[in-house]
N, C-alpha and C positions, 0 to 999 in steps of 0.2 A: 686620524687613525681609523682602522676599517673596526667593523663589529667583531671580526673574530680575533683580532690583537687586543683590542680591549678586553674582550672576556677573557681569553689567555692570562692577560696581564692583573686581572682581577682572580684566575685561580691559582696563581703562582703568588699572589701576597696570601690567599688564603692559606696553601700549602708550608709558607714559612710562619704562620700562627702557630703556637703553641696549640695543642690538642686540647681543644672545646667542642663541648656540646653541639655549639650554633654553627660551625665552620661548614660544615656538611652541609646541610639546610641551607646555609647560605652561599657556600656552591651550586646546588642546585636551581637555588632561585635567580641566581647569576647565569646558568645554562639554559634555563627555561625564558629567562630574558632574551637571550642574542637568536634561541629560537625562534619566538614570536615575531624579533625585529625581519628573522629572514625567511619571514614565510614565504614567498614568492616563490623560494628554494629549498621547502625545507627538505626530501632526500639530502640536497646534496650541501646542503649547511652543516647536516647535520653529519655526512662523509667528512666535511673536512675539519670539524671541529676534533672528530675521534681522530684525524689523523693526528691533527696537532697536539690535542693531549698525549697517545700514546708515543710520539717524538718527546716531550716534555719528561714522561714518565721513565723514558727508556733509561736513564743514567740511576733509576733510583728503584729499579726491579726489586722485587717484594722486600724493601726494606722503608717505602712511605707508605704506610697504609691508605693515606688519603687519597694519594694519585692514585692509587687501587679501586678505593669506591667511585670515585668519579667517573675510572672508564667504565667500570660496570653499572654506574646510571647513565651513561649515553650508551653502552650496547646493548641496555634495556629498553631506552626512547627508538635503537634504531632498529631493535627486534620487534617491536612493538608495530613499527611503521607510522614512527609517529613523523 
């Protein structure tokens, strides 16, 4: 399985967590993991990763807050230039 299916598939159990503290955070830390792994690419790691959250997100438009903060920390990473 490629890095960005796995972390897909790592914020989509996150996402069906009940609402905790640690979920977020550990999104992130999950995000900033498949970063690191593709630095070689990271513009465009980080292009396909927002594509594929915002596909994931699209069926649950402002009614899961989580997929909410998640794209707004990867269009902070990609605003960033990170």
């Amino acid at each position: 399985m490629d890095r960005l299916k796995m972390c897909m598939c790592a914020l989509r159990l996150f996402a069906k967590l009940p609402e905790s503290p640690n979920r977020v955070p550990l999104a992130e830390q999950r995000i900033n993991k498949y970063l690191r792994a593709e630095a070689a690419t990271p513009r465009g790691s980080l292009s396909r990763l927002c594509v594929a959250i915002e596909r994931e997100a699209e069926p649950f438009r402002g009614t899961n807050h989580f997929w909410i903060i998640v794209q707004e920390f990867v269009r902070s990473r990609k605003s960033r230039g990170d």
